[in-house]
C-alpha positions as CSV (number, residue, x, y, z in Angstrom):
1,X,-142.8,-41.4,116.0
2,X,-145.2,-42.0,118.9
3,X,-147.1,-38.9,117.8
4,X,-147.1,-39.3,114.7
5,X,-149.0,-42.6,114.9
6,X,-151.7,-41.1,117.4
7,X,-152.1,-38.3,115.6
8,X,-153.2,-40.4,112.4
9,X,-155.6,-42.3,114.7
10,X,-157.2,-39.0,116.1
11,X,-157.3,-37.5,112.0
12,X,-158.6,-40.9,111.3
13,X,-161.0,-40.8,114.1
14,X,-162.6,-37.8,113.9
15,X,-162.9,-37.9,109.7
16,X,-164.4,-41.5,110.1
17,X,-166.6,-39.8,113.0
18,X,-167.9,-37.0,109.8
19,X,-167.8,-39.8,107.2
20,X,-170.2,-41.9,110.0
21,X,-172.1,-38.9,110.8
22,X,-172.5,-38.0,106.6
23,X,-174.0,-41.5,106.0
24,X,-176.1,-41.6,108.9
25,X,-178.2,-38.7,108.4
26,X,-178.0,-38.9,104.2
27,X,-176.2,-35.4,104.2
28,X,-173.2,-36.9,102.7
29,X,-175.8,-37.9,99.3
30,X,-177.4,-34.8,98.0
31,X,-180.2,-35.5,95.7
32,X,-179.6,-34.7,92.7
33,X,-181.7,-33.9,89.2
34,X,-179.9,-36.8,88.0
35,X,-181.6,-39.7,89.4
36,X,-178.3,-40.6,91.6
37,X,-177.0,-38.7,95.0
38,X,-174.5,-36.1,94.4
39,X,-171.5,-37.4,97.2
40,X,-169.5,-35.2,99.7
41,X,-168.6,-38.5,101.6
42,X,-165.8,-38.4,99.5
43,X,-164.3,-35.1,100.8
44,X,-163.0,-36.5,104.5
45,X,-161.3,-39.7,102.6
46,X,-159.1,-36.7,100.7
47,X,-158.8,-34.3,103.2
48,X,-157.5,-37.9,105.6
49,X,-155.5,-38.9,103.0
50,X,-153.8,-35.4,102.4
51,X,-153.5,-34.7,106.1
52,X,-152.2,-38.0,107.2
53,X,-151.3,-40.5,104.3
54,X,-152.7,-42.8,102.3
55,X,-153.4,-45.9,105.0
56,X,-155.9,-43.1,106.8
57,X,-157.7,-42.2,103.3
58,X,-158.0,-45.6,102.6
59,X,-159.5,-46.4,105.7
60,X,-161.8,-43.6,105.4
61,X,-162.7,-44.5,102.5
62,X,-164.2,-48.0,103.3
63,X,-166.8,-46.2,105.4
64,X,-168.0,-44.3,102.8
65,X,-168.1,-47.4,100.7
66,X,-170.1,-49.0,103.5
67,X,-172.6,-46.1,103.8
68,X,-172.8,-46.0,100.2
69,X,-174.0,-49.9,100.2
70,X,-175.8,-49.7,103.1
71,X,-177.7,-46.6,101.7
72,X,-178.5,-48.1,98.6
73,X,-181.1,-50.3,100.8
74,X,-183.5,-46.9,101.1
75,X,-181.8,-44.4,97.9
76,X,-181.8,-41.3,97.6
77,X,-182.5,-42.0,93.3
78,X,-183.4,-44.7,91.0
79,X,-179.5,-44.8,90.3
80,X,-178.8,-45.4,93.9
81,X,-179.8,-49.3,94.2
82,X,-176.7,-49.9,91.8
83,X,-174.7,-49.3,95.0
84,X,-176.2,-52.7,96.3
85,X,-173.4,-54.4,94.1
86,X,-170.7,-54.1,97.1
87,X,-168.1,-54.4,94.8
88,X,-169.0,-50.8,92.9
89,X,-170.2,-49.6,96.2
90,X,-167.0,-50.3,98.6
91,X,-164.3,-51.0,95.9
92,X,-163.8,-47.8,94.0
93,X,-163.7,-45.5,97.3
94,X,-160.4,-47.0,98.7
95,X,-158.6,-45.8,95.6
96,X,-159.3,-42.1,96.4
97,X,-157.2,-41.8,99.7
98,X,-154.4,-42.9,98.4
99,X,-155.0,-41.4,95.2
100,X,-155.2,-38.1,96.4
101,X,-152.3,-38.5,98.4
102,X,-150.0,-39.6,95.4
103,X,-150.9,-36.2,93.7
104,X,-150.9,-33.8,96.6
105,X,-147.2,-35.5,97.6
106,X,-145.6,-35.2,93.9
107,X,-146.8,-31.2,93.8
108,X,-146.9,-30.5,97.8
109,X,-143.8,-27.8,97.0
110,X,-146.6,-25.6,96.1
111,X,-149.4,-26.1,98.7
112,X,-152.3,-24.4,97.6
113,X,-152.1,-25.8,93.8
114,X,-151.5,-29.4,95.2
115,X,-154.4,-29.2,97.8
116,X,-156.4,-28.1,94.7
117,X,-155.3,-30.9,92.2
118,X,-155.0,-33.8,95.3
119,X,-158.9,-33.2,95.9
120,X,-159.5,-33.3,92.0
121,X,-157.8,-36.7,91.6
122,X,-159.3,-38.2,94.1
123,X,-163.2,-37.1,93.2
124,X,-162.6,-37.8,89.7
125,X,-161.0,-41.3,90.8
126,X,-164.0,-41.9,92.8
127,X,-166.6,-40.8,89.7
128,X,-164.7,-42.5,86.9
129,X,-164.1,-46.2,89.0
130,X,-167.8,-46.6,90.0
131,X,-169.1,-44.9,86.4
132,X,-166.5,-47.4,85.4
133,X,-167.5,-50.5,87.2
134,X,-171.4,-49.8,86.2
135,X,-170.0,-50.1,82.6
136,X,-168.3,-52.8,83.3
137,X,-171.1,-54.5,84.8
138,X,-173.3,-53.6,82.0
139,X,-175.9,-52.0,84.1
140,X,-176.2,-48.8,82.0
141,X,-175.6,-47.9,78.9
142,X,-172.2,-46.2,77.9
143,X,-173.3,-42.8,76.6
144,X,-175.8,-42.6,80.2
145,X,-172.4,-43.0,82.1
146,X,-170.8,-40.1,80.5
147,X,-173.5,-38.1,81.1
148,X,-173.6,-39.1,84.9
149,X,-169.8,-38.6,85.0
150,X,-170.1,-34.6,83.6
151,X,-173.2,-34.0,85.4
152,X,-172.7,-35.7,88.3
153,X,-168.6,-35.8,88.5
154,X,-168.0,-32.0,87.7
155,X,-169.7,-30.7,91.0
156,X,-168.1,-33.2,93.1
157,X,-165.0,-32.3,92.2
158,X,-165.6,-28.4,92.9
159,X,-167.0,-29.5,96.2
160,X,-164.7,-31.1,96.9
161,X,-161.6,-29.1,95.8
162,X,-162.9,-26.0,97.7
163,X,-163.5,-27.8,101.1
164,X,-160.5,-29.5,101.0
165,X,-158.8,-26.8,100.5
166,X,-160.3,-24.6,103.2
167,X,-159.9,-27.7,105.7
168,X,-156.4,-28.6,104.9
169,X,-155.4,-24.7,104.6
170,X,-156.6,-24.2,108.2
171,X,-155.4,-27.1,109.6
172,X,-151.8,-26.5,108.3
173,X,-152.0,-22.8,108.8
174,X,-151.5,-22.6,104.7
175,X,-151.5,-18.7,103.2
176,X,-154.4,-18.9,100.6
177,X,-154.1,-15.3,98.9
178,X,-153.8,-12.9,101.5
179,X,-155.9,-15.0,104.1
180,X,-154.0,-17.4,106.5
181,X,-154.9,-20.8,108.7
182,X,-158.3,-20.0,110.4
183,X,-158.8,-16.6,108.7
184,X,-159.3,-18.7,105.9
């Protein structure tokens, strides 16, 4: 039990160290064609959240919701300085931990397949409750947000699928095809 808990505060740790480390030095918001960042910050709140549980995705998760406020002060895009609404910057991004989570659990007989569709649930939660929030808000225009969401949402979720699954696969020494764990 003992090590249990401290390993959740080291996964925690040392994905809130890369979440820190994304947000501090913009790599975590690609520019992007389409006037907002493209987001890996997002990837360390799944892979957490897969690894660990959903209090450690969540967690992770509110620091990317800080750097995605805080960044909205200099953006990356003209759609960034929406992220200066706190609530559609910080709100939306504690869903995807435990999101993620939920999925990966209720398919984790098949590893591989689970890693795949836990990172894909918790991009596309994070794309569709900020597009959905903006909406909300009335801040753009419904057909703009759909857009965003395929041009924007569909390579964050392949970015994020992929490096989840290499992370988690090598963490948890998972067979992906003929490769295993670090030969990943």
């Amino acid at each position: 039990m003992a090590q249990d808990r401290t390993r959740k505060i080291v996964v925690a740790g040392v994905l809130s160290a890369i979440s820190i480390l994304l947000g501090l030095t913009r790599w975590g918001f690609l520019p992007w064609f389409s006037g907002t960042s493209l987001t890996i910050m997002h990837v360390p709140v799944i892979i957490g959240a897969i690894l660990e549980g959903p209090i450690v995705g969540g967690v992770i998760g509110l620091i990317f919701g800080l750097f995605s406020w805080i960044q909205s002060v200099a953006p990356n895009g003209t759609g960034d300085i929406i992220f200066s609404n706190i609530v559609i910057a910080v709100l939306p991004r504690l869903f995807i931990g435990p999101v993620a989570w939920l999925v990966y659990t209720a398919l984790k007989r098949w590893q591989v397949p689970a890693i795949i569709v836990g990172a894909i649930a918790g991009s596309a939660t994070n794309t569709v409750l900020v597009l959905g929030l903006i909406g909300l808000w009335g801040l753009f225009p419904w057909a703009l947000i759909a857009t965003t969401a395929v041009v924007n949402g569909l390579p964050e979720i392949v970015i994020s699928a992929v490096i989840t699954l290499l992370v988690v696969a090598i963490v948890r020494q998972i067979r992906v095809g003929k490769k295993q764990g670090s030969q990943v």
